[in-house]
C-alpha positions as CSV (number, residue, x, y, z in Angstrom):
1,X,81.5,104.9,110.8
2,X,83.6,107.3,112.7
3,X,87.3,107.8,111.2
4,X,90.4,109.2,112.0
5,X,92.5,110.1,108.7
6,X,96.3,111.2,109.7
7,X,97.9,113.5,107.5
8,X,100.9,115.9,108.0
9,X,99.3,117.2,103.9
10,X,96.6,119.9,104.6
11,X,95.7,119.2,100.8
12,X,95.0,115.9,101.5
13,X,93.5,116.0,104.3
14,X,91.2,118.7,102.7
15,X,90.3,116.3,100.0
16,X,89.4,112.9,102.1
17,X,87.3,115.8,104.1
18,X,85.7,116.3,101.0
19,X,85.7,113.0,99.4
20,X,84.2,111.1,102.2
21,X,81.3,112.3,103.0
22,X,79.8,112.4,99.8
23,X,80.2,108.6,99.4
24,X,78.4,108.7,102.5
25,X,81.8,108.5,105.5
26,X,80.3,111.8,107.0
27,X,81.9,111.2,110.2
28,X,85.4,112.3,109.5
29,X,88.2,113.5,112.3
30,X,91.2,114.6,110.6
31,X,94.6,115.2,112.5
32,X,98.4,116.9,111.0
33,X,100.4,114.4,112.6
34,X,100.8,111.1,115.4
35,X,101.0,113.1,118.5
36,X,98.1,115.0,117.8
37,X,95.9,111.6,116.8
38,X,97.5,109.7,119.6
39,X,95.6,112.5,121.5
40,X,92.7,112.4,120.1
41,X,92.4,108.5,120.2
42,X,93.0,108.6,124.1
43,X,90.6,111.3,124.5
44,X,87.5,110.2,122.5
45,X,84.2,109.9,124.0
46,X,83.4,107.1,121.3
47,X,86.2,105.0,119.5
48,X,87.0,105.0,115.9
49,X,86.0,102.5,113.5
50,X,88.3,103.1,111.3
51,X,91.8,105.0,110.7
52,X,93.7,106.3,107.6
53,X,97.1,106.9,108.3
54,X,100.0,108.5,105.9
55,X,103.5,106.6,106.4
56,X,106.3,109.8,106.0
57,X,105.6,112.0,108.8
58,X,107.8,114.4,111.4
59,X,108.5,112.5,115.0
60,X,106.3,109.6,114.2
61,X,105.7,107.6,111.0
62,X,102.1,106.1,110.3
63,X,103.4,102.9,110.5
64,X,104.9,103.0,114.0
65,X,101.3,104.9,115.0
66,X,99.8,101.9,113.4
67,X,102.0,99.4,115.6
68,X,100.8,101.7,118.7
69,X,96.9,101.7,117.8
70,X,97.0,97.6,117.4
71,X,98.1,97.8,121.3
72,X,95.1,99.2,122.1
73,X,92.3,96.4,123.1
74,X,89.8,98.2,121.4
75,X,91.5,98.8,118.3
76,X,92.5,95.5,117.7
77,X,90.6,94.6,114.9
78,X,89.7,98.1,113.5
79,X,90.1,98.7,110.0
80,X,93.6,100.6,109.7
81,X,94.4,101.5,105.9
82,X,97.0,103.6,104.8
83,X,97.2,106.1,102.3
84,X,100.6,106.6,101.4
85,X,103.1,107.8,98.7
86,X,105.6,104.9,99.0
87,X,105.0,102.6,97.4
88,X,108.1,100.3,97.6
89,X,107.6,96.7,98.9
90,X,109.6,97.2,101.7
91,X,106.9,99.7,102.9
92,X,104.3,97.7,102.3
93,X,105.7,94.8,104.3
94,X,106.6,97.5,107.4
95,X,103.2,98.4,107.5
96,X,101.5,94.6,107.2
97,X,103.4,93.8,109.6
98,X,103.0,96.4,112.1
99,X,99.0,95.9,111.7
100,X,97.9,97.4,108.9
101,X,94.4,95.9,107.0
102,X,95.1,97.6,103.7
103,X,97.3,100.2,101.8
104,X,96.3,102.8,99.2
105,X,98.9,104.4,97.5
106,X,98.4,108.4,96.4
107,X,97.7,110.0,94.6
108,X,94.7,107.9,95.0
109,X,91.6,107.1,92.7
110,X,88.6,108.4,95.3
111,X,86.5,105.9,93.5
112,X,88.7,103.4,94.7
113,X,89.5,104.7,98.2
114,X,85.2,104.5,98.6
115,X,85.6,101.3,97.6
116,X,88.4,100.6,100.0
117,X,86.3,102.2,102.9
118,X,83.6,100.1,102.1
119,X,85.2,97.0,102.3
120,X,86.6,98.8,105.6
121,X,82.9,99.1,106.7
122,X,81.6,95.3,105.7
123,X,84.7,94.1,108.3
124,X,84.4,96.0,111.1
125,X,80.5,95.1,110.8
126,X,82.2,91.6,110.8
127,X,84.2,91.7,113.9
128,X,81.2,93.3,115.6
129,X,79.0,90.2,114.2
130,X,81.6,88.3,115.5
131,X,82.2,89.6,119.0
132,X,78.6,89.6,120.1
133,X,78.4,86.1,119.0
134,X,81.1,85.4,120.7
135,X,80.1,86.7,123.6
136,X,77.3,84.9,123.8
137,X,79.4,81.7,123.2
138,X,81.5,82.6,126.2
139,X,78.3,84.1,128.6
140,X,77.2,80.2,128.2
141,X,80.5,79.1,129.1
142,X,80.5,81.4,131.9
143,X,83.9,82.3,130.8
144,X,86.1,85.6,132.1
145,X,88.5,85.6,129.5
146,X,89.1,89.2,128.4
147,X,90.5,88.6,124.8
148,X,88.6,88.2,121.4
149,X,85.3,87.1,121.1
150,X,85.3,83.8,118.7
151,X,83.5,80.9,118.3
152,X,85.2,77.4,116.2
153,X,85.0,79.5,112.5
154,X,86.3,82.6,113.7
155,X,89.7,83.9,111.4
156,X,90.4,85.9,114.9
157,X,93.7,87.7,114.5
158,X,96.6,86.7,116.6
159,X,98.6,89.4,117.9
160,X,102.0,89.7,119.1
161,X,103.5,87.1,117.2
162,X,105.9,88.5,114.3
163,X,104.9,87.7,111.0
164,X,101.3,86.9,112.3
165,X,98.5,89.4,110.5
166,X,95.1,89.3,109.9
167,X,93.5,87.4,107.1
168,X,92.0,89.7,105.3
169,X,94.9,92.0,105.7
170,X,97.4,89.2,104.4
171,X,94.7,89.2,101.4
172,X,95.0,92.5,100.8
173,X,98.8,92.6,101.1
174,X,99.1,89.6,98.0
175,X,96.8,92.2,95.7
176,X,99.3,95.2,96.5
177,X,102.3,93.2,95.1
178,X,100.8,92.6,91.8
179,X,102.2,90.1,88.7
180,X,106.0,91.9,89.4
181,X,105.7,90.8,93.2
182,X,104.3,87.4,93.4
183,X,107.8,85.9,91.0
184,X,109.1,84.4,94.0
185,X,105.9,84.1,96.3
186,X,104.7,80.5,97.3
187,X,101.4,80.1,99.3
188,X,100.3,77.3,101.6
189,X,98.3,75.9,104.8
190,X,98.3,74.1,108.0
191,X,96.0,72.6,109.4
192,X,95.4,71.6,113.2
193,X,94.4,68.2,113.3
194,X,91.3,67.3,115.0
195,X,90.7,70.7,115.6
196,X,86.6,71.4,116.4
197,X,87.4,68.0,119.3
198,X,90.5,70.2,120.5
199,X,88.3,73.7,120.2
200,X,85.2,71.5,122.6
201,X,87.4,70.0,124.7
202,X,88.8,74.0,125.7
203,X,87.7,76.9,127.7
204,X,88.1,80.0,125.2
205,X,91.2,81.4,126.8
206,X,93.0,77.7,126.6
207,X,91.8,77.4,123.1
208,X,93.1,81.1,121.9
209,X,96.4,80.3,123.6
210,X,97.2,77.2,121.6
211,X,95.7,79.0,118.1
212,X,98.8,81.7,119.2
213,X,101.5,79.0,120.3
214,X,101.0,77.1,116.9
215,X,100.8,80.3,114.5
216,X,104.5,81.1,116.6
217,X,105.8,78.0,116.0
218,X,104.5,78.4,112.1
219,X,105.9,81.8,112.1
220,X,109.6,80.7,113.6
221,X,109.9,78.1,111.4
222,X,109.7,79.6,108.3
223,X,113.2,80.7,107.3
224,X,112.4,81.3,103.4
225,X,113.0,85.0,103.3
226,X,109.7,87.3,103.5
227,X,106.8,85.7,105.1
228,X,103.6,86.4,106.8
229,X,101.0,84.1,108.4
230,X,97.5,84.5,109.2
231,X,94.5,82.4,111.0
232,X,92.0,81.4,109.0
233,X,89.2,80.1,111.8
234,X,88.7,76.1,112.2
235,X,92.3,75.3,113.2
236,X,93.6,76.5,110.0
237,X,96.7,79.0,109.5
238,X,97.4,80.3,105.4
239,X,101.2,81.5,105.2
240,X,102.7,83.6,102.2
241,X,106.1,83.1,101.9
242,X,108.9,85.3,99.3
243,X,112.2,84.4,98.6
244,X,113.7,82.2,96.0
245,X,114.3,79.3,98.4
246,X,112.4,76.6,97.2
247,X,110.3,75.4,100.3
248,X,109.8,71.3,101.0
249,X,106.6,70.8,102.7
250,X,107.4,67.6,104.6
251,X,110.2,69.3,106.1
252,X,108.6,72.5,106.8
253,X,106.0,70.4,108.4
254,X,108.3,68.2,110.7
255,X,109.8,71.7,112.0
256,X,106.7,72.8,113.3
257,X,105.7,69.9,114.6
258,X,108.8,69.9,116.4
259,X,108.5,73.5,117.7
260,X,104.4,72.7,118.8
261,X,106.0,69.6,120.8
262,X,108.6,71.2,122.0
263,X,105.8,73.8,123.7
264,X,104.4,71.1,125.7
265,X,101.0,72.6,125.8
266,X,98.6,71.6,127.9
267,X,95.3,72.5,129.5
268,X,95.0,74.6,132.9
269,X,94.3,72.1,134.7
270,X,98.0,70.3,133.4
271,X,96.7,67.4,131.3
272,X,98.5,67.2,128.3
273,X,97.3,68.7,124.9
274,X,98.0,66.5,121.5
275,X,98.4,69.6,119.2
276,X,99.2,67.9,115.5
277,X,99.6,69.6,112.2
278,X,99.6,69.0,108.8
279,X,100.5,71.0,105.3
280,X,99.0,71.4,102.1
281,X,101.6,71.4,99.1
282,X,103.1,74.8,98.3
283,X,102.7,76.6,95.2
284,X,104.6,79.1,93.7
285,X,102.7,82.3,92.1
286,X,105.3,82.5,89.6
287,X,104.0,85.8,87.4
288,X,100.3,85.4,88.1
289,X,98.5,87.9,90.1
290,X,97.7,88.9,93.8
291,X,94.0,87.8,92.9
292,X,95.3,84.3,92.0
293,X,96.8,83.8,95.1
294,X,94.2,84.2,97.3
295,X,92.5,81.9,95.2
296,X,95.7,79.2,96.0
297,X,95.5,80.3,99.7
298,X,91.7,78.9,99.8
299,X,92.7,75.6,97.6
300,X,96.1,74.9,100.2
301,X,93.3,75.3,103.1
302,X,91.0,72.9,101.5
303,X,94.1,70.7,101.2
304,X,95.5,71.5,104.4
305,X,91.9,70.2,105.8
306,X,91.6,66.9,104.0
307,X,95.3,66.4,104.4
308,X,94.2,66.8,108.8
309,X,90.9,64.6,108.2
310,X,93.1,61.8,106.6
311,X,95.3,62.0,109.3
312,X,92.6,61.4,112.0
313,X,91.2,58.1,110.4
314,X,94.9,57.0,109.8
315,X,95.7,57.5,113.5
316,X,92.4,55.9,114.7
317,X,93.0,52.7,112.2
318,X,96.7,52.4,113.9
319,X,94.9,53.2,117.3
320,X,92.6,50.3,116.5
321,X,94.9,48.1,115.3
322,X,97.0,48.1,118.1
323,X,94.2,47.3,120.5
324,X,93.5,44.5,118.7
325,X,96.8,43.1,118.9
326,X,96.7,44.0,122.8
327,X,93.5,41.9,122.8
328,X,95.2,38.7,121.0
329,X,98.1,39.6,122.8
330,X,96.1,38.6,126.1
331,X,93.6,36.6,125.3
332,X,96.8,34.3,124.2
């Protein structure tokens, strides 16, 4: 795995020089500031698969490097972690937000940065996985789109959105705020319905497209203080709200639903597109831990889910039924 590590610290960067390659990262570039690793990325014969950036540094902080790597096509779903000294929440949020997959706070444990890096490793080996089958998917469609690579289960990250991050990022973000953090955090899904029919029934590019409009309208409804959103693959979107607003799921589900119909989406060819969503409950962390939410992210999908399934054999029985009466309604 080739990596970049960012660093205005000599000392540091002397020790991840050190520290990674005898846990077996031997491929280590190391650079004293932005500028210099902006120049390096634009100038590489072979990308990075992985970056580690500081936050405080002169000109340029390693978040807003972070923001300017995610614009890069190539880098879009690269491993980014920071290694940082602040450790505020605010910081944390910044640099979640701005892309970031996980954050490692100094003076850090090299044991656990390994085992950071290797969780860093297993993902981009992931998104590879994921792009070549993908690819495939899309060389049978005969498809040009030029974004991500997916097929129906990919958790493909959806960018340019605000509060929209990747899954695995928005797991790791839950385990950095800890029992102190999650007081005021509630957790919860949606759920497109009918969403494998919608997924067949779309060329790649119209089917990314939607997966975008609907995490916007998700993302811009949610007016309950701190939040972030991320796809989960299969229609499904988990969100990770904080604030001390309580959150009513009916109501936060009739906004979206709202927004996604006041989209209009359709396909390319201008037929209309019956985008519906539906919500799990929301539960509130209260002082359990980051590890326990994820855990409640996966149970609101399961909900989300059989909430969406319900919904499809209650709108096929009213679909039904008012056939029938159309039928008696002309046979009389």
């Amino acid at each position: 795995m080739k990596i970049l590590a960012v660093d205005d610290d000599p000392m540091v960067l002397d020790l991840l020089q050190g520290a990674l390659p005898k846990a077996g990262f031997p491929d280590i570039t190391t650079a004293a500031s932005a500028a210099e690793a902006m120049d390096l990325i634009q100038t590489a014969d072979k990308p990075f698969d992985c970056f580690l950036l500081d936050i405080q540094m002169p000109q340029m902080s390693g978040i807003e490097l972070c923001d300017w790597i995610r614009y890069i096509p190539e880098y879009s779903e690269v491993p980014i972690l920071m290694v940082t000294a602040m450790s505020d929440k605010v910081f944390i949020n910044q640099a979640f937000a701005a892309g970031a997959s996980d954050y490692v706070t100094k003076p850090f444990d090299p044991l656990e940065l390994t085992t950071r890096m290797r969780v860093a490793e297993r993902l981009n080996q992931k998104s590879r996985d994921a792009r070549q089958n993908g690819e495939m998917v899309q060389a049978l469609l005969n498809d040009n789109f030029r974004g991500p690579k997916f097929n129906f289960d990919t958790a493909f990250t959806v960018r340019d959105v605000a509060g929209v991050i990747d899954r695995v990022a928005l797991e790791n973000f839950l385990l950095q705020l800890g029992r102190g953090g999650m007081f005021a955090t509630n957790v919860f899904a949606f759920q497109m319905v009918n969403a494998r029919e919608l997924y067949d029934s779309c060329t790649p590019e119209e089917y990314f497209y939607t997966v975008t409009d609907v995490a916007e309208a998700i993302s811009d409804s949610l007016s309950y203080g701190e939040s972030f959103v991320a796809h989960a693959g299969r229609g499904a979107f988990v969100c990770v709200c904080h604030g001390r607003d309580q959150i009513d799921a009916e109501e936060l589900q009739i906004s979206v639903q709202q927004a996604i119909d006041k989209m209009e989406l359709a396909y390319d060819d201008w037929r209309e597109m019956d985008v519906q969503v539906t919500i799990s409950p929301v539960q509130r962390m209260g002082l359990r831990s980051g590890r326990s939410a994820i855990d409640a992210m996966d149970a609101a999908l399961d909900k989300a889910r059989k909430a969406a399934s319900e919904a499809v054999h209650t709108s096929e029985y009213a679909g039904w039924k008012r056939d029938l009466i159309k039928a008696f309604a002309w046979a009389g």
